[in-house]
C-alpha positions in Angstrom: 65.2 125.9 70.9 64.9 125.0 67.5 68.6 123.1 67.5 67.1 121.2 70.3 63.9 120.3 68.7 65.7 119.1 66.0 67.9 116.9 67.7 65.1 115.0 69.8 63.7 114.4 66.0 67.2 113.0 64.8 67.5 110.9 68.1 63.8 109.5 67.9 64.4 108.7 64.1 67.5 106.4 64.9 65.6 104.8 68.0 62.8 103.7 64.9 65.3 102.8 62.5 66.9 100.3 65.5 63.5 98.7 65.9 63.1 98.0 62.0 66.9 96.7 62.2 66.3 94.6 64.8 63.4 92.8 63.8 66.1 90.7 61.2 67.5 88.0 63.5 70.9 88.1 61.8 72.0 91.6 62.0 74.9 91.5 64.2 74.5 95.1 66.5 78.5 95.7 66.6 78.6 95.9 62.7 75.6 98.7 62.7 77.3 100.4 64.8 80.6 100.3 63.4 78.7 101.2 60.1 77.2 104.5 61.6 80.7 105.6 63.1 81.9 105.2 59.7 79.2 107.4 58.2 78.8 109.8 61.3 82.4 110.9 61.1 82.8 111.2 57.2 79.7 113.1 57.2 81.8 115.1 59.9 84.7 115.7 57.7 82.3 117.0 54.6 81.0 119.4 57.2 83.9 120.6 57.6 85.7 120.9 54.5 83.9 124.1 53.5 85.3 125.9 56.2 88.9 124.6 57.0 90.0 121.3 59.1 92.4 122.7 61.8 92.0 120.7 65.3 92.8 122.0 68.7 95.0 120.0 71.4 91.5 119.5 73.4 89.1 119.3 70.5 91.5 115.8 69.6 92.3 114.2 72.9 88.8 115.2 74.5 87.3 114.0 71.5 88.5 110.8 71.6 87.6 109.9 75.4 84.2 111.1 74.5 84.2 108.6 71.2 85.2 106.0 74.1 82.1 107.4 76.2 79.9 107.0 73.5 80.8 103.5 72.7 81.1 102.3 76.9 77.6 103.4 77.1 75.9 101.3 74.5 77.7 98.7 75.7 76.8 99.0 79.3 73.3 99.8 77.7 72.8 96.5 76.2 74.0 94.9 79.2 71.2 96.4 81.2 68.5 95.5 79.2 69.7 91.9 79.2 69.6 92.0 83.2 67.0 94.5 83.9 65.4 94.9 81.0 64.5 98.0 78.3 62.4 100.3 80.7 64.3 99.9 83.8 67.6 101.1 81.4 65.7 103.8 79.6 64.3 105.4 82.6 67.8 105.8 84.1 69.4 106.6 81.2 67.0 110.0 81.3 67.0 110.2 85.1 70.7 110.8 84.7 70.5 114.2 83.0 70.8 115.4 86.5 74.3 115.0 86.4 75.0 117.0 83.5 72.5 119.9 84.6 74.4 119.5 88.4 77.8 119.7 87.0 76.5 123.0 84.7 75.4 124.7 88.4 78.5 123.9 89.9 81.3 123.7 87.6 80.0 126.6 85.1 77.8 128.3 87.9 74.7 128.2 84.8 71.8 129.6 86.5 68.5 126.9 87.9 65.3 129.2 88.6 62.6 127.5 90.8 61.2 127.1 88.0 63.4 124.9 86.4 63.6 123.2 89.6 59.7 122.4 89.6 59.6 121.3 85.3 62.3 119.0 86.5 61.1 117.9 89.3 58.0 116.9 87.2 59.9 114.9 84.0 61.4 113.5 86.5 58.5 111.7 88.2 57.2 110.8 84.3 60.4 108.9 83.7 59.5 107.5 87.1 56.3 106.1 86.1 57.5 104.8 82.9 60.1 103.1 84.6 59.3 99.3 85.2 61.3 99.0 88.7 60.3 95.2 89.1 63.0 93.7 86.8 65.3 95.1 88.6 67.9 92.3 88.8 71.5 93.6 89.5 71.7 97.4 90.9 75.6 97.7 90.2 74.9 97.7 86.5 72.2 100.4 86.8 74.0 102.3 89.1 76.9 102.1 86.4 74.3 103.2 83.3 73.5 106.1 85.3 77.3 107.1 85.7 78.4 106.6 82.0 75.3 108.1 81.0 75.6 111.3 83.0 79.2 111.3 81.8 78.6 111.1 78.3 76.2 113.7 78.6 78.0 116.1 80.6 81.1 115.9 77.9 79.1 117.8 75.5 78.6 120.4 77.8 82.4 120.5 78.6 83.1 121.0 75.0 80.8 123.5 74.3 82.3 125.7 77.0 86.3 124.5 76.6 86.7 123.7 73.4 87.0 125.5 70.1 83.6 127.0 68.2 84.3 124.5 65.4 81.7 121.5 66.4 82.3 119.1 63.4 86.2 118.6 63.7 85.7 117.6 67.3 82.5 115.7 66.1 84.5 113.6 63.3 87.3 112.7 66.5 84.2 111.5 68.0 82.7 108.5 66.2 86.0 108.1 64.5 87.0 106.7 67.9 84.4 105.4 68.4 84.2 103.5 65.2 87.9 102.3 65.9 87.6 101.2 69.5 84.4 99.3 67.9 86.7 97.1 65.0 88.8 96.5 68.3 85.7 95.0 69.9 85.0 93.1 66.5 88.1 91.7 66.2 88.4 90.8 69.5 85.3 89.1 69.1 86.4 87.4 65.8 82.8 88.1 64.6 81.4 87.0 61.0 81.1 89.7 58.5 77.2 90.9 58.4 77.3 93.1 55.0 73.5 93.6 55.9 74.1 95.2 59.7 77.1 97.4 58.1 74.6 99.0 55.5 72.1 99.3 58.4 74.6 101.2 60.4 75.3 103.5 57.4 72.1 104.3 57.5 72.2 105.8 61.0 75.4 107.4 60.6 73.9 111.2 59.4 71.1 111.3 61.6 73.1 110.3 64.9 75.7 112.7 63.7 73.0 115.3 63.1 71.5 114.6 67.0 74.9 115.4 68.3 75.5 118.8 66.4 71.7 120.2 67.0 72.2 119.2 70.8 76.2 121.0 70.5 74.4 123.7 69.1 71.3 124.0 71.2 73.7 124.3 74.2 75.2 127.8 72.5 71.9 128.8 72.9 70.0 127.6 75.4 71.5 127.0 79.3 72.4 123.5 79.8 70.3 123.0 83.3 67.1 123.7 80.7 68.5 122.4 77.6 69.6 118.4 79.2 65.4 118.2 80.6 64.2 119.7 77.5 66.1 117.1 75.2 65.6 114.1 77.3 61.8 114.5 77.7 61.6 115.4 74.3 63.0 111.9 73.3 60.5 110.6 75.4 57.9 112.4 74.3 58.3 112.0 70.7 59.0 108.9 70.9 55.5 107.8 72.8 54.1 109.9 70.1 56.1 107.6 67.2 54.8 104.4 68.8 51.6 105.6 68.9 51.2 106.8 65.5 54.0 104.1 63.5 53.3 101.0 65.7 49.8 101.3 66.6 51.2 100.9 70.3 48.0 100.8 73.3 49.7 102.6 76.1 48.5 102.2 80.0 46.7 104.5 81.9 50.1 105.1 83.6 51.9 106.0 80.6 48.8 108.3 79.6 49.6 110.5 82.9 53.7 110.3 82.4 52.9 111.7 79.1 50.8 115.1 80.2 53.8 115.2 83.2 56.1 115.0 80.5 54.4 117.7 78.6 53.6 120.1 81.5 57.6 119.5 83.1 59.1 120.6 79.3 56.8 123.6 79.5 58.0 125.0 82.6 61.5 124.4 82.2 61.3 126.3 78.7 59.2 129.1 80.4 62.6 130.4 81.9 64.1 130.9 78.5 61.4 133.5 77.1 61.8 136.2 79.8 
């Protein structure tokens, strides 16, 4: 549990970085991103000079479609909260855990108590009621967040059971994809050098390569049908907590309730892993 926590810290620390970034109208998002691929998957490699670099056949092509994962769902990301705005797209970015905790009953036949059932059942309705559903503009783009996103999540899961026990070579094939297919998009773009955004994004590169290994680790500990609900209403969760206490954010009635449901759903899906 402690990998997990850990990672729901790492994630919530880049989603407040992102809001300090963004508040300079001339950082350029593509550059901060390329910058924290750059960082992510160096910091990758100096994990894992200590031990020995020696890749697997799967750890390098899975870890590049994954690094193309990563990158499609920022993209279709930002797209969605230009059409239906920020809480339509973060509610189903959550709401689409269930695909990796589906795939983990079905393809790796991981066990889902009724009690697991019931705590999800209940963050589920929280990231229900956080979920603004009237900007909904265009469903085919939600309906695509909610595929890429269960996607990307689910990969992590398919490493951790396929792949080899070294986390940080498969990590650095990763965001070193990632980083690449994103100088494609810049070039493409022919878009003007922001220095600025670049040193931004290097300053999200260990803590977003951090999130990924506490998470690749978490799952060697804890099943993935508790682990996915646990890490996604932790995000949540800290990160009402984060507004409240950094931004001095009032929050709604509403939000009041989705945050006990939040609480109560992460409590019964963990109460499965102490027996």
């Amino acid at each position: 549990m402690i990998y997990l926590f850990l990672a729901v810290l790492c994630s919530v620390l880049i989603g407040n970085l992102l809001v300090v970034f963004n508040r300079n109208q001339n950082t350029d998002i593509r550059y901060i991103f390329l910058g924290n691929y750059i960082v992510a998957s160096a910091f990758s490699l100096l994990l894992s000079l200590p031990h020995g670099i020696s890749f697997q056949g799967f750890d390098i092509w899975f870890g590049a479609l994954t690094g193309m994962l990563f990158l499609s769902n920022f993209v279709i990301y930002q797209k969605n909260i230009t059409i239906n705005g920020l809480s339509l797209s973060v509610g189903v970015m959550r709401v689409a855990v269930i695909l990796p905790t589906l795939m983990s009953v079905l393809w790796f036949t991981d066990s889902l108590s009724l009690m697991n059932l019931i705590g999800i059942a209940v963050i589920l309705c929280a990231f229900y009621l956080i979920t603004d559903v009237k900007h909904l503009r265009n469903l085919f783009w939600l309906v695509g967040l909610f595929l890429i996103s269960g996607v990307t999540e689910s990969s992590l899961k398919i490493y951790s059971e396929l792949g080899s026990s070294n986390q940080n070579p498969f990590l650095m094939m990763i965001f070193g994809s990632a980083g690449f297919f994103t100088l494609l998009w810049i070039i493409s773009g022919r878009n003007k050098f922001s220095l600025l955004s670049l040193l931004y994004g290097f300053m999200l590169g260990i803590p977003n390569q951090l999130s990924s290994l506490f998470f690749l680790k978490g799952l060697d500990t804890v099943p993935a049908t508790a682990a996915y609900p646990i890490y996604a209403s932790g995000v949540v969760l800290v990160s009402i907590l984060s507004d409240l206490l950094f931004w001095k954010k009032v929050f709604t009635f509403k939000q009041r309730v989705a945050l006990g449901l939040l609480l109560c759903g992460a409590v019964l899906v963990s109460i499965t892993l102490t027996k």
